[in-house]
N, CA, C and O atoms as a DFTB+ gen file, in Angstrom:
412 C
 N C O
     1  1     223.259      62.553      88.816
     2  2     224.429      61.903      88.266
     3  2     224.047      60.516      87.769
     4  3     223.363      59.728      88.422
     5  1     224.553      60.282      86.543
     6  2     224.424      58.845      85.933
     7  2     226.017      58.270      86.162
     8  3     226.985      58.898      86.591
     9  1     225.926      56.751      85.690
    10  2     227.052      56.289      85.777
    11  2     227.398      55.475      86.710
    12  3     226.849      54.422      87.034
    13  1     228.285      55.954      87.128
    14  2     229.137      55.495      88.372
    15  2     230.114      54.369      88.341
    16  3     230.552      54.265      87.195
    17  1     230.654      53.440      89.191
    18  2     231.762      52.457      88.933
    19  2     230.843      50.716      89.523
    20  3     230.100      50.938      90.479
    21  1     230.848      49.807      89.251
    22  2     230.555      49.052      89.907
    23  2     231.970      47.946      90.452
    24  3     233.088      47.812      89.955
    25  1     231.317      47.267      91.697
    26  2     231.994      46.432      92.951
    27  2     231.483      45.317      92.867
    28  3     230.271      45.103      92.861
    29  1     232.409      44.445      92.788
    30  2     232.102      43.085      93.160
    31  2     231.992      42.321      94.666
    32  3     232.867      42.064      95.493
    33  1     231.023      42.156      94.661
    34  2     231.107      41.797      96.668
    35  2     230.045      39.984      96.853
    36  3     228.839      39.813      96.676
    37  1     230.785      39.272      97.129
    38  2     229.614      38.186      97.255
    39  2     229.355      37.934      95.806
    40  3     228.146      38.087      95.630
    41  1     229.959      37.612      94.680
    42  2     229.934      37.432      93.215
    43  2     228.465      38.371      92.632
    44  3     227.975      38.095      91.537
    45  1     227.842      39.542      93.569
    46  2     226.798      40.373      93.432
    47  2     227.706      41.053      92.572
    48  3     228.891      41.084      92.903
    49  1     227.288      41.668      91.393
    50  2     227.582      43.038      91.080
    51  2     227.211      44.508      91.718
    52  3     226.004      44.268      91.726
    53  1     227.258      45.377      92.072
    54  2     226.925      46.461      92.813
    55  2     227.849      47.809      92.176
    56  3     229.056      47.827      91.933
    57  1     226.757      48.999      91.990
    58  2     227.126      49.915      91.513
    59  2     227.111      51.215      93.051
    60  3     226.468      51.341      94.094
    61  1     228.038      51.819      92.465
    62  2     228.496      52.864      93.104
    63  2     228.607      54.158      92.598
    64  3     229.092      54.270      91.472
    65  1     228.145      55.479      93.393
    66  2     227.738      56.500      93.122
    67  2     228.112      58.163      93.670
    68  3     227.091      58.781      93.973
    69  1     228.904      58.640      93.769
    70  2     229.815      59.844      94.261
    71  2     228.253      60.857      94.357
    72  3     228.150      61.777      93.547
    73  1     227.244      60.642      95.250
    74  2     226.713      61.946      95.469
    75  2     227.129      62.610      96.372
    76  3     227.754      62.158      97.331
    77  1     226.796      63.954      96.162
    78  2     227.231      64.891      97.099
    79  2     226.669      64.543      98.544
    80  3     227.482      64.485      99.467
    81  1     225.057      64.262      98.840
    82  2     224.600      63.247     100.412
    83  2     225.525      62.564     100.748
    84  3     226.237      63.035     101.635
    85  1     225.811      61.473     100.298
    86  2     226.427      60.077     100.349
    87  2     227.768      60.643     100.744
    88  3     228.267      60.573     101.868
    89  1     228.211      61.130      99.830
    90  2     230.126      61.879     100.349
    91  2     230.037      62.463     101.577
    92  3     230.722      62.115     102.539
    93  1     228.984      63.594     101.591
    94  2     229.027      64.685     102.725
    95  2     229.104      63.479     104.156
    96  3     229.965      63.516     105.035
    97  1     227.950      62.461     104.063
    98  2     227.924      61.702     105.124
    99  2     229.181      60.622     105.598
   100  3     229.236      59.878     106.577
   101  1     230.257      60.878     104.382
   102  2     230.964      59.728     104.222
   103  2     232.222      60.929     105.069
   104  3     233.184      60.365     105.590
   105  1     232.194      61.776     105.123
   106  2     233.532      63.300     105.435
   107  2     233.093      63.395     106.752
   108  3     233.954      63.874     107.490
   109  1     232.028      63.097     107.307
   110  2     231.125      63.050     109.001
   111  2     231.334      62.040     109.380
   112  3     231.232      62.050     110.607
   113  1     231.634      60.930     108.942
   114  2     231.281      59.528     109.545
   115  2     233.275      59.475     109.764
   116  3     233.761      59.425     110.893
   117  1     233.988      59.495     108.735
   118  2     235.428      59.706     108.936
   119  2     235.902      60.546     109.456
   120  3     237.060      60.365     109.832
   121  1     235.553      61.254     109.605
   122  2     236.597      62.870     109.824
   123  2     237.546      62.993     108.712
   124  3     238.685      62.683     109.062
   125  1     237.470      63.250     107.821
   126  2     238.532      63.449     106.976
   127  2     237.756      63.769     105.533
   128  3     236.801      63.165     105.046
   129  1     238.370      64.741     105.094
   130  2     237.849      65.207     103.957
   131  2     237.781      64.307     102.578
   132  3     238.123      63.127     102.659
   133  1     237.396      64.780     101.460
   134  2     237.890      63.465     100.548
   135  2     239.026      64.008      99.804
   136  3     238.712      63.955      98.615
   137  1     239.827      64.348      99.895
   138  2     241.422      64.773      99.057
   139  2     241.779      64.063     100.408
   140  3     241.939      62.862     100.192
   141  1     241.919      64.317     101.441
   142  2     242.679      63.147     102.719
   143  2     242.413      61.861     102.030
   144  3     243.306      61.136     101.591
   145  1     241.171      61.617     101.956
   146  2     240.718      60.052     102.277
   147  2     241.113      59.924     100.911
   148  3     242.062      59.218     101.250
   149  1     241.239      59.977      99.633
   150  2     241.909      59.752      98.340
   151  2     243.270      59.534      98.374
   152  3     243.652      58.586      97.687
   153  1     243.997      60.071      98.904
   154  2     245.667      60.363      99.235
   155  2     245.636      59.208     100.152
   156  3     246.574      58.414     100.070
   157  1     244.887      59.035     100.843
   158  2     245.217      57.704     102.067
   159  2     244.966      56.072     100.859
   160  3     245.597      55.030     101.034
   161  1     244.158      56.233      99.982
   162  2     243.107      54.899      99.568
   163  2     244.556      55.310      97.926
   164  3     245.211      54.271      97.843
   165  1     244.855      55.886      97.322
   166  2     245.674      56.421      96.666
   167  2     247.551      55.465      97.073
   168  3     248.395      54.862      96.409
   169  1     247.351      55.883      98.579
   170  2     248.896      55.567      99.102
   171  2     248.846      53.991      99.907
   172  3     249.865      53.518     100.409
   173  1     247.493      53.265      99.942
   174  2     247.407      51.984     100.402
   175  2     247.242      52.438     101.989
   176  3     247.206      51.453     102.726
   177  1     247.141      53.619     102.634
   178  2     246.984      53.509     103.864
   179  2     245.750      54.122     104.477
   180  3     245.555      55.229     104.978
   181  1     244.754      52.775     104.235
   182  2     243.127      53.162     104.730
   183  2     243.278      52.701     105.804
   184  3     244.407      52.283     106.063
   185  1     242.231      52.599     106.825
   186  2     241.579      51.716     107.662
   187  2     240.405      51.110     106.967
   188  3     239.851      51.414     105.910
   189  1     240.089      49.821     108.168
   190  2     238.850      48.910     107.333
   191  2     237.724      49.976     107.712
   192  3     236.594      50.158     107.261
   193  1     238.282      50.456     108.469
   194  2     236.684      51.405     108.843
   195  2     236.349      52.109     107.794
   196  3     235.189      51.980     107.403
   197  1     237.257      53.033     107.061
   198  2     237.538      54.123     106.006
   199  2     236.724      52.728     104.672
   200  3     235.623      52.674     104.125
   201  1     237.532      52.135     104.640
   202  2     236.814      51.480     102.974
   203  2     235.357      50.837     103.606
   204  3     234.590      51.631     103.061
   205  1     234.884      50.356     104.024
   206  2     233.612      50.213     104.585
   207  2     232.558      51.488     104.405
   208  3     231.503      51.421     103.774
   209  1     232.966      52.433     104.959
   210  2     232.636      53.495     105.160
   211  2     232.386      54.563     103.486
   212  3     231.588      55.458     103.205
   213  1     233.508      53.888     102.702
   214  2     233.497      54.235     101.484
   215  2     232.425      53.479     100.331
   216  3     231.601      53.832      99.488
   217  1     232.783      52.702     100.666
   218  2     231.830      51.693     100.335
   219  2     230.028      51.565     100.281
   220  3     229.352      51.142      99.343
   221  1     229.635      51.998     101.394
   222  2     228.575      52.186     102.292
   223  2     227.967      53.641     101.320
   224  3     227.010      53.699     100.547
   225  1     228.773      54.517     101.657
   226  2     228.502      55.784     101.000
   227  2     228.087      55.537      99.484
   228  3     226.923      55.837      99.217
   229  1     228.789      55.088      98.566
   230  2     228.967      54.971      97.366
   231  2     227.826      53.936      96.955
   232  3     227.638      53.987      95.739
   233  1     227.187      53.213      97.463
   234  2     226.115      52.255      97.446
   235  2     225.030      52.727      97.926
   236  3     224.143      51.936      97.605
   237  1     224.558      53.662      98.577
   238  2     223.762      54.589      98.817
   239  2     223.921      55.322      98.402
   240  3     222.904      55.980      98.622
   241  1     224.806      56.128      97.585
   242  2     224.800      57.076      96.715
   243  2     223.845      56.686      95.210
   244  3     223.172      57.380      94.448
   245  1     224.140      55.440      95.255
   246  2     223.799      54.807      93.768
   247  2     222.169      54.182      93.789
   248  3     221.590      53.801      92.771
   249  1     221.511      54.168      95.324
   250  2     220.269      53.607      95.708
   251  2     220.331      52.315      95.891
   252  3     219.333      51.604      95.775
   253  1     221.770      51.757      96.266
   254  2     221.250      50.146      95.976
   255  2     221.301      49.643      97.485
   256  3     221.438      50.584      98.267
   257  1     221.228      48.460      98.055
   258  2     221.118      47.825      99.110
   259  2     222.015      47.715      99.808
   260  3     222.870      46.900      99.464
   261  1     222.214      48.473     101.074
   262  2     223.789      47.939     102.172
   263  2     222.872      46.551     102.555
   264  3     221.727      46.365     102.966
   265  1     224.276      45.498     102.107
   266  2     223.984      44.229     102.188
   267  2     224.439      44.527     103.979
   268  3     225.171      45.394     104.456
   269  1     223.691      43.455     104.626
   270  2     223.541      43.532     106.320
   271  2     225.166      42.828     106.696
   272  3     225.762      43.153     107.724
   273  1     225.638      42.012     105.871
   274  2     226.929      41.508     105.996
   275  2     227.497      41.922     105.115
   276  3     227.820      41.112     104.246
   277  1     227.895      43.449     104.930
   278  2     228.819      43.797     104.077
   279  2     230.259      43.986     104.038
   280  3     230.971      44.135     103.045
   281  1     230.778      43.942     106.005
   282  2     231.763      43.863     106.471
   283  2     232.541      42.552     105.938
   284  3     233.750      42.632     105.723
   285  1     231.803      41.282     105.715
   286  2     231.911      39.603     105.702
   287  2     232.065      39.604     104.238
   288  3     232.808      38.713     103.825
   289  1     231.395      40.617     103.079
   290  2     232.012      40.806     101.894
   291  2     232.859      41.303     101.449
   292  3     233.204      41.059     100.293
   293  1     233.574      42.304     102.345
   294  2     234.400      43.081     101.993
   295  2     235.698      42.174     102.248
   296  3     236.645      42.073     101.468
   297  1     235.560      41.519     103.514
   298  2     236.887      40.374     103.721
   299  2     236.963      39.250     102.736
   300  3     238.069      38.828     102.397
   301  1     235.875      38.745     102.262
   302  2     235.647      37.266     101.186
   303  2     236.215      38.176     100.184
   304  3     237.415      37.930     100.067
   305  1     235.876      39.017      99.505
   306  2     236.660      39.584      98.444
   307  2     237.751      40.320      98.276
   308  3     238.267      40.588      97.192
   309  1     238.015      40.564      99.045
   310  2     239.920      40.709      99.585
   311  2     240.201      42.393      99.092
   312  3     240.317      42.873      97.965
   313  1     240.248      43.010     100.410
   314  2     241.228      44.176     100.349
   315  2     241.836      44.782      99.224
   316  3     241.394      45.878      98.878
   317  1     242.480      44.431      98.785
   318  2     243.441      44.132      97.230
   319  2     242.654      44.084      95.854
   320  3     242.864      44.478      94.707
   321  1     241.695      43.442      96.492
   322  2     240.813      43.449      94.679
   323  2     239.761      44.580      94.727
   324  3     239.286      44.717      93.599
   325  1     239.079      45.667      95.853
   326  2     238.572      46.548      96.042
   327  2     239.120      48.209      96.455
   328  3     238.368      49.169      96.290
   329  1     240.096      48.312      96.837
   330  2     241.067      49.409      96.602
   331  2     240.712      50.061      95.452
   332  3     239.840      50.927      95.381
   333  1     241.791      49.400      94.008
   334  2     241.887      49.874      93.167
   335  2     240.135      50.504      92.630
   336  3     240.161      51.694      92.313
   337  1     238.810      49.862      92.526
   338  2     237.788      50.523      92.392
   339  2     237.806      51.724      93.573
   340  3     238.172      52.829      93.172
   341  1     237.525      51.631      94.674
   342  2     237.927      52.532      95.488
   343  2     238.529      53.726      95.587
   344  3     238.347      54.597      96.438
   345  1     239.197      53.720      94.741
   346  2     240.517      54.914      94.714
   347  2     239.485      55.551      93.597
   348  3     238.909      56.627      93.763
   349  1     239.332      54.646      92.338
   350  2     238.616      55.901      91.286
   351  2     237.632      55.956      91.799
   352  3     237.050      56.708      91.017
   353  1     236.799      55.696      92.699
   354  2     235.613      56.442      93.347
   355  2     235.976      57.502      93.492
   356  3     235.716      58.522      92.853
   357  1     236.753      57.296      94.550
   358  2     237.113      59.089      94.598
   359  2     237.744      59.904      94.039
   360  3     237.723      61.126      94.183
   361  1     238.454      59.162      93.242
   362  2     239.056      60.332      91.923
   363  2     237.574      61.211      91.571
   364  3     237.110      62.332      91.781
   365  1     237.190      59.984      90.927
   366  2     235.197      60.714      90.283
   367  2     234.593      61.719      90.897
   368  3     233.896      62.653      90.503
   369  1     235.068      61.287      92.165
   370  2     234.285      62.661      93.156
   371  2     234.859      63.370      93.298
   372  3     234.389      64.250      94.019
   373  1     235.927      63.539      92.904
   374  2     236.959      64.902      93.258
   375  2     236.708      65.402      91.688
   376  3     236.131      66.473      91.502
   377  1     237.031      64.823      90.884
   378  2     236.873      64.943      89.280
   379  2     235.458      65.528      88.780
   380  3     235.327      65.885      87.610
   381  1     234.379      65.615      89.733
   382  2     232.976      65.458      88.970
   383  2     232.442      64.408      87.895
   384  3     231.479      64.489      87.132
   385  1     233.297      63.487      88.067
   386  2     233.347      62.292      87.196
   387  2     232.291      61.162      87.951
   388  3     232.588      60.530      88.965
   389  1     231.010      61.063      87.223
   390  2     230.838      59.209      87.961
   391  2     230.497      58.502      86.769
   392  3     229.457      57.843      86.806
   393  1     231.103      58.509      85.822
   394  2     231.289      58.085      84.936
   395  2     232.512      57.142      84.255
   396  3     232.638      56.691      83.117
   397  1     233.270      57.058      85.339
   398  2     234.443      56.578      85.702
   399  2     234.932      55.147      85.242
   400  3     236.069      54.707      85.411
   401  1     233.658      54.362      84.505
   402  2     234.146      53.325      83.843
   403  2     233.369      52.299      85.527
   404  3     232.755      52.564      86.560
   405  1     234.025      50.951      84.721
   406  2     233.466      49.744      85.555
   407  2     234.119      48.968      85.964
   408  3     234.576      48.410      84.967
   409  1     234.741      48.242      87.314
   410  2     235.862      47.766      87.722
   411  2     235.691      46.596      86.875
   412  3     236.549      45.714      86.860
């Protein structure tokens, strides 16, 4: 898969990547499938664990670096401004889409 969406975290740019590894590990690590976890990130009702977790996946999906304080980026850049990328992550992956454009 080419493409994917990129995240702003720590004024870093960072791209993100719907592989099938990365997801599968992301449906094990949550318990919850990804049509759940879309419908939850979709309806505003994640946990921080869930977008972390989404996050994590999708950045290893793409080969790039889990920053060691990525929890400390995810709060500096606010909830609210990472969702909306979030959500079309997983549209893409439900879609076969990672082509999904760039937040």
């Amino acid at each position: 898969m080419s493409g994917g969406l990129t995240i702003m975290l720590g004024g870093v740019s960072y791209r993100l990547l719907p592989t099938f590894a990365a997801l599968l590990a992301l449906e094990e690590q949550s318990g919850l499938g990804l049509l759940t976890l879309a419908r939850r990130f979709a309806g505003g009702e994640f946990t921080l664990a869930e977008l972390v977790a989404l996050i994590r996946a999708g950045l290893i999906g793409a080969g790039e670096k889990v920053p060691d304080n990525l929890g400390a980026l995810v709060l500096a850049q606010g909830l609210s401004a990472l969702t909306p990328v979030l959500t079309r992550f997983l549209e893409a992956a439900l879609n076969g889409d990672s082509s999904a454009g760039k937040a």
